[in-house]
N, C-alpha and C positions, 0 to 999 in steps of 0.2 A: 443482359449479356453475361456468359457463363465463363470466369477466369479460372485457368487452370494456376496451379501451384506450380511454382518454379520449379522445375528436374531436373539433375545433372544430366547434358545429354554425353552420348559417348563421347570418351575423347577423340577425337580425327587421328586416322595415318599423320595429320599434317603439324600435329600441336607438336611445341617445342620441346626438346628434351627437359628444359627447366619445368616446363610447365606439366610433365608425363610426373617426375619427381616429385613436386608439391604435392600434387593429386595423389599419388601412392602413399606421401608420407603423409599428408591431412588424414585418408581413411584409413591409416592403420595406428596413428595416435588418436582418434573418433573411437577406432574399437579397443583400445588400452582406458578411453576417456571415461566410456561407456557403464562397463561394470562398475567400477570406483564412484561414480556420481552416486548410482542407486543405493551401492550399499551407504554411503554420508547420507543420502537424504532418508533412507528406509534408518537409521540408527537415530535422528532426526525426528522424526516422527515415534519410535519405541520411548525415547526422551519425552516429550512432549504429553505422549498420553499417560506417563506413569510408570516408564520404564528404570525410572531411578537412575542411582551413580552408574551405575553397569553400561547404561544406554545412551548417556553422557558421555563415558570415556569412547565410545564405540563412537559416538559422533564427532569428537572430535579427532580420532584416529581415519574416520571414513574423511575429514575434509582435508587433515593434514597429505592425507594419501593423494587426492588432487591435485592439492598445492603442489606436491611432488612433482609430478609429472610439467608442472610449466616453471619448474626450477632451471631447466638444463641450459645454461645460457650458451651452447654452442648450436640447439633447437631455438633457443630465441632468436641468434643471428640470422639463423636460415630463412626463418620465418621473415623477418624483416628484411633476409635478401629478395626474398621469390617479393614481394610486395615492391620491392625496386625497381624487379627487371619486368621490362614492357614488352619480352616474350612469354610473359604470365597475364595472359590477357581476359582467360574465361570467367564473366561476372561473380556466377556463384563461388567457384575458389577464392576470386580475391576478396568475397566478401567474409568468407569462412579464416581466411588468413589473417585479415584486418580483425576479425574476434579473437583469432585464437593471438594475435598481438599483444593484442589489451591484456588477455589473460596470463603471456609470460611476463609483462612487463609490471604487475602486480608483483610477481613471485620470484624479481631478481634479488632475493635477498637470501642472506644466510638461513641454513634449515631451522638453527636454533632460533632467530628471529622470529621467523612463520611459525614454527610450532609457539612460541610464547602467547602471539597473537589472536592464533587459533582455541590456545587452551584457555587464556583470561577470558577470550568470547563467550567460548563456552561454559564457564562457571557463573559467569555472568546472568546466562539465559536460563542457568541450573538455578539461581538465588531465585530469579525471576517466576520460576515454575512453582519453585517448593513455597516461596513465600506465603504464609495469612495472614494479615493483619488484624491490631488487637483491637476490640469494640465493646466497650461494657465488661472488660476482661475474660473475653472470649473471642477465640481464635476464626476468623469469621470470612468466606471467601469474597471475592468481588461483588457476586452479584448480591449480597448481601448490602455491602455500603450503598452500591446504586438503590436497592426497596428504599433503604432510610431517605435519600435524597431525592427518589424520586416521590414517597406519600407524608412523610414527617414532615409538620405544620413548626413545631416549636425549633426556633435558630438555632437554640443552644445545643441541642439534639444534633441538628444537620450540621452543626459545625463539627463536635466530634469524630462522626462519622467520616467528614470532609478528611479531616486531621489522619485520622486514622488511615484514609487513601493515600496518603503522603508517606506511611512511617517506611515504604521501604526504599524513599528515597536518600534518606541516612543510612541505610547498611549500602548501597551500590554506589555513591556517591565517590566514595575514595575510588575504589577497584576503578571506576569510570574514567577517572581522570587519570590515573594511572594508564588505564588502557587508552585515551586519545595521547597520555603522550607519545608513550611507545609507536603506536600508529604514525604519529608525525613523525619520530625520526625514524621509520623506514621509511616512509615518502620522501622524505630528503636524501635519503640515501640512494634513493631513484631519481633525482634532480627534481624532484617535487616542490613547491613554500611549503606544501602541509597534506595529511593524508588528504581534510576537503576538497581543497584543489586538484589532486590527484583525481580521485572517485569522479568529481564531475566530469573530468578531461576523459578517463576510460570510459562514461556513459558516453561519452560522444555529445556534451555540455558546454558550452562557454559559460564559465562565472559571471563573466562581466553581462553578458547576454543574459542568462539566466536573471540575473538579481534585475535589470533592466526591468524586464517580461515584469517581478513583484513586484518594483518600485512604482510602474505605471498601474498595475493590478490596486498595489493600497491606493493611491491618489484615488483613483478613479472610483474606488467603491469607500472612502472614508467619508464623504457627506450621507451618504446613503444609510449608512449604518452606523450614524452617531443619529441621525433620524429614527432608525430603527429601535437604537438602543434606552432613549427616550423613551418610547410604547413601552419597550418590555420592561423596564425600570419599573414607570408603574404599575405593572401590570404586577410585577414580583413584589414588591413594595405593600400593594392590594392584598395579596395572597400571603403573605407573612405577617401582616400587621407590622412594618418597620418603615422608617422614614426611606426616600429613596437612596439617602445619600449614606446610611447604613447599611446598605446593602455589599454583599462581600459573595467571596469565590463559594460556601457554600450556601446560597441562595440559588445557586443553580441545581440541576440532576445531575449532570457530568460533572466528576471531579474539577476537570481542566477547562471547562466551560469551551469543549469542541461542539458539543451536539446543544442543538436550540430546547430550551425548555417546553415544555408542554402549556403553552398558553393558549395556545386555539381553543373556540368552541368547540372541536370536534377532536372527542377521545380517542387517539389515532391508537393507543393500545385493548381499546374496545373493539376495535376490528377485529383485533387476532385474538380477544382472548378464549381460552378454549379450540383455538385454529388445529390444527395437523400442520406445521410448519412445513417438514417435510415432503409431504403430500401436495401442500398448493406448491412450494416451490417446483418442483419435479413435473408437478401437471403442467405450470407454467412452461418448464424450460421444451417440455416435449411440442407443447403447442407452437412454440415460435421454431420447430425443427431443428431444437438443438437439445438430444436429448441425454441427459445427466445422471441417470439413474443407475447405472453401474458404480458413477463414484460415488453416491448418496450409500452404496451398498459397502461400498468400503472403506467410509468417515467414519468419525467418533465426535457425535453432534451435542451428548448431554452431558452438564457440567458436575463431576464428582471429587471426589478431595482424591489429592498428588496429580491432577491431568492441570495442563497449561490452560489457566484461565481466560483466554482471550480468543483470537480464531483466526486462523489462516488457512490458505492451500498449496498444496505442494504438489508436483510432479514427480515421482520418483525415478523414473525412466525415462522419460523422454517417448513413451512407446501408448504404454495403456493406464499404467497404474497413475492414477492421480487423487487425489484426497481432501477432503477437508476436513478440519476440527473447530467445534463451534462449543459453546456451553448454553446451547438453546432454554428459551423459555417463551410462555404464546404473547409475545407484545411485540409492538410496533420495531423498536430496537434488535433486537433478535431475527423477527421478519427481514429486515433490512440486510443486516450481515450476513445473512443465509444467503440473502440474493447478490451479495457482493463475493461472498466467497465460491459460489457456483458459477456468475461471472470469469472469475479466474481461470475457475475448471473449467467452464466450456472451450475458452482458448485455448487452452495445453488439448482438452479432447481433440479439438477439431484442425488441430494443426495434420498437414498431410505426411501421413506417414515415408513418399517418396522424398522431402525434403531431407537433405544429407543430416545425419546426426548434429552436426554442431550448428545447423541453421534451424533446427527442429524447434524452436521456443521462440518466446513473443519478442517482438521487434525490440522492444526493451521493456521496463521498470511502469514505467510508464505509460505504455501501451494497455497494456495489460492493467493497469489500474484502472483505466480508461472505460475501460469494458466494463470490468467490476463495480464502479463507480454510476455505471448508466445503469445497471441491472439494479443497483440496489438505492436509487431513490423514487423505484414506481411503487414504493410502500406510501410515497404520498402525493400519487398520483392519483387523484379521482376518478379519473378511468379505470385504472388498473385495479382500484380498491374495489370497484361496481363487477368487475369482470369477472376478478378471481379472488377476490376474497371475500365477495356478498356483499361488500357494505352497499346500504341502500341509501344515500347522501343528495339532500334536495340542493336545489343549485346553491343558497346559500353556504349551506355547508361544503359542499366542493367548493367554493369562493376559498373559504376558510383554507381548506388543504393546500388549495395551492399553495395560499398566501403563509401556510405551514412551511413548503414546500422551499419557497422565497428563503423563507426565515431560517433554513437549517443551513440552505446554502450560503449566503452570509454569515451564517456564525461561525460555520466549520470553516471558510475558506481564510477569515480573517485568521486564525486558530493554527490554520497550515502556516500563515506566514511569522507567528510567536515561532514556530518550533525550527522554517528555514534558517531565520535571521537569529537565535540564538547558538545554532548549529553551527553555523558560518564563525560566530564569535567563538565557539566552545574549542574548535578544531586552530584557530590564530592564535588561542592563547589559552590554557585550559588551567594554568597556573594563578589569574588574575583570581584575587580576592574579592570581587564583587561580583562573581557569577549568580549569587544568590539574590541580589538586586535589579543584576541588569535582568533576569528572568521577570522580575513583578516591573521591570521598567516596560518591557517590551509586551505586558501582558495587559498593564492598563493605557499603552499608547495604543495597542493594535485592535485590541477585546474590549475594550474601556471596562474591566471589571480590574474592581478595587481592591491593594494589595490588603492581608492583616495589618492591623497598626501592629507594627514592633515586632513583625515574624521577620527570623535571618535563618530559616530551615534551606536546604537542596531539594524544593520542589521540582523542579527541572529534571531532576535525577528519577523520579516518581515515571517518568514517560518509558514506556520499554524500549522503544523505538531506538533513543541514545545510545542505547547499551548495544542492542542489537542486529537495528538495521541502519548504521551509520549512513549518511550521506543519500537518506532516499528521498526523508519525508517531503520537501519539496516538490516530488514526484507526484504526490497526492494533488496539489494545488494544478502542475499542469495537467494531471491527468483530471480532474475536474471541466479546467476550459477542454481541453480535447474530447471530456465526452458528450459535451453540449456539442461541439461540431458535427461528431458521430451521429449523433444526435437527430440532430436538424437532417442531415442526408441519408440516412436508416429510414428515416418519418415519411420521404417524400413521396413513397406510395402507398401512407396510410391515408384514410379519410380524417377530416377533422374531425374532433370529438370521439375520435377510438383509441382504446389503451392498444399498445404493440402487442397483448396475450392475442393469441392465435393467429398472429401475421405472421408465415411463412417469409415473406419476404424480407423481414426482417432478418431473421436468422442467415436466409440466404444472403445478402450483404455483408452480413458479419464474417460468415464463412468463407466466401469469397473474397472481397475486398479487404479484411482485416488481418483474418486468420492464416490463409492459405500463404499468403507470400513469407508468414516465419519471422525470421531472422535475415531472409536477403537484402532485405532493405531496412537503410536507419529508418529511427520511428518519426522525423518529420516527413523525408520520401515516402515512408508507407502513410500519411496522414495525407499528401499531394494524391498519392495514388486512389486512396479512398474518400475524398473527398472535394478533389479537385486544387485544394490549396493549402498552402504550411499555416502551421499551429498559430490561430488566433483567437482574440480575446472576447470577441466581436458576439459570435453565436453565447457564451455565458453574461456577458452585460448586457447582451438583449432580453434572456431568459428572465433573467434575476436581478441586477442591479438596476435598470430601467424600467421594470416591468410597473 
């Protein structure tokens, strides 16, 4: 069945004068909204790749300019009146109203306020860009420490290296706490306990809900992966010549021990090495009918010194221009990120153009992870690997992938919940003196890996994410179980034993069911509509935890 995408239809002779009013004033603050987003996100991106101090003040001048615009608290009242009156009836407006809510009620606060905010962020993400850390007394980028940790045999080496991942958790560390206090008291000054609580409430979040969802999520996968953690103990234990119980944070390949070590028989960065990354990803995304190669044409995908080491995607209009930045390299890691940041992209591409500008984007935070998230773990998908990227894998060895496959989801998910539940703590109280413990408390309750004896460093600080994108990570975790949901009803008219490359119907699902309805609908309504039922746990502890 073929769903159109929501359209505003005409307004009737019959609609109320309130409701003629809202409508004129929604699209013509949409079109004030419009220019100002691109130019923040386009000065955003000039930052990012290398645009320097120049492209940083312009970034935060393009966001303060936003902020601007949902300062005018006698447009907030409005807002919040037409939301009142129940001769404002038309769905799409009220849903456009109930965003653009959240968004003045961010921005009740003094200009000097919001600019201070705006501008520690952004020095923040500036530290974060320019930063190298030092290694052998040389200034050395990311993917640098990952080679030592991912092929360097002797501890002492990967511990260095480890250390060195950390050192720029000491220069952001202040400025950090600094910036969640500030945060909290403008949240209170909107009746908030704290910016946290804030942020969840405008995602459209219950806390208490929320942390429920994790606290059932650990119980239910801690036997499973104190089980698991045992195998790979030894397994790492084997592979370094060190007792098991001397094993430490770098004994892993990820700094943060988010991604699963590479213990399988099967070299999953021998798949790609020597790949065209961009090539199979692009060939992939065209096959499932959803096709990415315009924004492939207008990323910045290889990693060179002054460009932001990490990778995201961004939308800069809401229209066509959409983008990603990666620091590609041919290995399994890389593979993956490609596919999770082209994920993104397809959603922002394939949203419909008729939806009113301020519904034009993903349902939320979390939707859109969701997507991203399914896209970029068919890197260890045995089918997927057979399909498109050649690997020729006898059944045992696809045993293996999967049981890779298993192992990364467990590591990262346990991983999401170190970063929710210190996040929770950082934003109630960011002054407390043992942030730098309760970080290794929560790392060997959650990870079971083992603190340094005797480190009181701001590892915690090390994560960009804190500085950056306060109050999301969480979103990772649900956006994980929601893309096994996806998942499972995407699949339902694949054969077994076929990867989704060249299923059209896949694509068309996405497009339809996912993409098309936008922002009209919150993102458990859009999960009800594209799946039948609200966000459960159910479809990823069948996958992974039970399997």
């Amino acid at each position: 069945m073929t769903v159109s995408s929501p359209s505003r239809p005409p307004v009737p002779d019959v609609a109320s004068a309130a409701e003629a009013e809202a409508l004129a004033w929604v699209e013509a603050h949409a079109a004030h909204l419009a220019p100002r987003m691109a130019e923040a996100n386009l000065a955003l991106w000039d930052a990012a790749t290398g645009g320097g101090e120049e492209a940083l003040e312009r970034s935060a001048r393009g966001r303060m300019a936003v902020e601007r615009l949902h300062m005018d608290a006698r447009d907030a009242r409005r807002v919040r009146a037409w939301l009142a009156d129940p001769e404002v009836r038309e769905p799409l407006l009220r849903r456009e109203l109930t965003l653009l809510d959240h968004a003045f009620t961010r921005s009740q606060l003094p200009e000097a306020t919001l600019e201070d905010l705006v501008r520690r962020g952004t020095e923040l993400e500036g530290t974060f860009t320019r930063f190298r850390a030092v290694l052998g007394g040389e200034r050395v980028a990311n993917n640098r420490i990952l080679d030592v940790l991912g092929e360097e045999r002797d501890s002492a080496v990967r511990r260095e290296a480890w250390e060195a991942s950390k050192q720029i958790g000491r220069e952001v560390a202040g400025p950090l706490r600094e910036l969640v206090r500030r945060r909290n008291a403008a949240a209170r000054e909107l009746g908030f306990p704290d910016y946290y609580a804030m942020e969840l409430s405008l995602q459209e979040q219950d806390e208490a809900g929320l942390f429920a969802v994790l606290d059932e999520f650990r119980d239910l996968s801690d036997a499973p992966f104190a089980a698991f953690r045992a195998e790979l103990d030894a397994s790492l234990a084997a592979r370094y010549g060190v007792p098991p119980h001397e094993l430490r944070p770098w004994h892993w390949q990820d700094p943060f021990a988010q991604e699963a070590p590479a213990v399988g028989a099967v070299d999953l960065d021998a798949c790609f090495a020597g790949a065209d990354l961009v090539r199979m990803a692009g060939g992939f995304f065209r096959g499932i009918g959803l096709p990415v190669d315009d924004v492939l044409e207008r990323s910045d995908l290889w990693e060179r010194d002054g460009k932001d080491q990490h990778a995201f995607c961004i939308d800069v209009d809401r229209r066509a221009d959409v983008r990603v930045l990666c620091n590609l390299r041919p290995n399994e890691k890389w593979a993956s990120t490609l596919l999770h940041e082209l994920g993104h992209a397809a959603y922002d591409v394939f949203l419909p153009a008729e939806l009113p500008f301020i519904l034009r984007c993903p349902a939320h935070t979390l939707s859109t992870e969701s997507i991203a998230m399914y896209m970029g773990r068919l890197t260890r998908d045995p089918a997927w690997l057979r399909d498109v990227a050649g690997a020729a894998l006898s059944p045992e060895q696809a045993h293996d992938v999967r049981a890779q496959l298993r192992t990364a989801m467990l590591v990262s998910t346990r991983w999401m919940l170190v970063m929710a539940y210190f996040e929770r703590e950082l934003y109630r109280d960011p002054d407390r003196t043992d942030l730098n413990r309760l970080w290794w408390d929560l790392v060997e309750r959650l990870q079971l890996v083992r603190r340094p004896d005797g480190r009181d460093e701001p590892d915690w600080a090390a994560k960009i994410h804190l500085s950056t994108a306060p109050a999301y990570y969480h979103n990772y975790l649900l956006g994980e179980l929601m893309a096994s949901q996806i998942s499972a009803a995407a699949r339902r008219g694949v054969p077994d034993g076929r990867s989704i490359a060249g299923q059209a119907s896949v694509g068309r699902f996405l497009r339809e069911r996912i993409f098309a309805p936008g922002a009209s609908l919150d993102w458990n309504a859009l999960l009800v509509h594209a799946t039948g039922e609200p966000l459960t746990a159910r479809y990823f502890v069948q996958e992974f935890v039970d399997a």
